[in-house]
C-alpha positions in Angstrom: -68.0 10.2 -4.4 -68.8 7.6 -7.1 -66.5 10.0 -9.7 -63.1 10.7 -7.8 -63.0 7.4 -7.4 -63.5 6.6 -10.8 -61.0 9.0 -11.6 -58.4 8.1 -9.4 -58.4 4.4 -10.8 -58.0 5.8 -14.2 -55.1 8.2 -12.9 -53.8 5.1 -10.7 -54.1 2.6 -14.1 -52.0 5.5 -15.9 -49.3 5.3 -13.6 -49.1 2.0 -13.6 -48.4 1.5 -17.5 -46.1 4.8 -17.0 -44.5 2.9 -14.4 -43.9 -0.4 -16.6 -42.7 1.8 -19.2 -40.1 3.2 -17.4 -39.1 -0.5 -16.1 -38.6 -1.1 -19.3 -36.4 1.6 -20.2 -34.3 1.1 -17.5 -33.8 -2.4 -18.6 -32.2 -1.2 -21.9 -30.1 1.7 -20.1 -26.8 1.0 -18.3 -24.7 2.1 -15.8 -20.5 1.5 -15.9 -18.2 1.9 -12.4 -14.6 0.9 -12.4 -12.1 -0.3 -9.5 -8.3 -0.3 -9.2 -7.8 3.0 -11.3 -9.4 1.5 -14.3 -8.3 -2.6 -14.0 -12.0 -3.9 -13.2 -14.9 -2.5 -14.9 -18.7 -3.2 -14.5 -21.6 -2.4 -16.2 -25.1 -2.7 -14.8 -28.3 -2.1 -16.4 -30.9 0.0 -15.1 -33.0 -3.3 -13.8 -30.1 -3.8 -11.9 -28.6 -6.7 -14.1 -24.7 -7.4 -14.4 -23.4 -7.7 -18.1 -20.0 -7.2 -18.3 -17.1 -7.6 -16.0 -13.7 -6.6 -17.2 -10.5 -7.0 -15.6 -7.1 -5.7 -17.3 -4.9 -8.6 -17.5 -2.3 -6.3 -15.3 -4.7 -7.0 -12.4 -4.2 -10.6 -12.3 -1.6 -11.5 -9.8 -1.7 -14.5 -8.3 0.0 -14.0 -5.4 -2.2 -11.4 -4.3 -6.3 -12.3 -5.7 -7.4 -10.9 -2.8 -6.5 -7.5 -4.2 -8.6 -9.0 -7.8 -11.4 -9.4 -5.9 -11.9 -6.4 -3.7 -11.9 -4.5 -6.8 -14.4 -6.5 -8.5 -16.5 -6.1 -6.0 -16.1 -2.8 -5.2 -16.6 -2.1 -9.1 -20.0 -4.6 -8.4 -21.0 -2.3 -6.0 -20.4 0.9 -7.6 -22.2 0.2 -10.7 -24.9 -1.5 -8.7 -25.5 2.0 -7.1 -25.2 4.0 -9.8 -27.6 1.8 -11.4 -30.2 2.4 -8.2 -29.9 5.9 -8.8 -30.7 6.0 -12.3 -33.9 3.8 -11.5 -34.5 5.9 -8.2 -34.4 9.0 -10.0 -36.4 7.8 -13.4 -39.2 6.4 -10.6 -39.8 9.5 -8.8 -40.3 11.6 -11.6 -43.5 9.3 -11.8 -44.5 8.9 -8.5 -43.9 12.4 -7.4 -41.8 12.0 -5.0 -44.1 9.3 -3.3 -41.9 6.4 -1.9 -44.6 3.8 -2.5 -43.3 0.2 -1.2 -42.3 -2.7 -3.6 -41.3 0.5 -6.6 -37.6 1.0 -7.0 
């Protein structure tokens, strides 16, 4: 008894730095979605940060911002999806498949 579980901490310890690896991988990959044909565009890392927002200067029209800002968001969105995806997808390939609580 003693050995499996001596051997499933070491397989459990090995997951865990294949996990962090991958973490940090997704932190240096990124993710781009665009609104409004084109006039905002996102980008997201894979760690789910935001960095870069860009609006075409044709977007701006002050008497309608309302139209500005459901494309930002909906550009927000998109690349925040996208960007849950990539880390879904990178994650189960570790886990097997295993939707293990508190993992992305």
């Amino acid at each position: 008894m003693q050995m499996n579980y001596n051997k499933m901490m070491k397989q459990v310890q090995e997951m865990q730095k294949q996990m962090a690896k991958a973490q940090e991988e997704l932190a240096g990959e990124e993710v781009e979605a665009s609104a409004g044909g084109g006039m905002v565009t996102v980008k997201v890392t894979g760690d789910l940060r935001v960095t870069s927002i860009k609006i075409d200067p044709g977007a701006v029209d002050p008497d309608d911002v309302e139209m500005l800002e459901d494309m930002v968001l909906a550009a927000v969105n998109e690349a925040l999806r996208s960007a849950q995806e990539l880390a879904s997808s990178k994650m189960s390939g570790l886990t097997g498949g295993l939707n293990i609580p508190g993992m992305m």
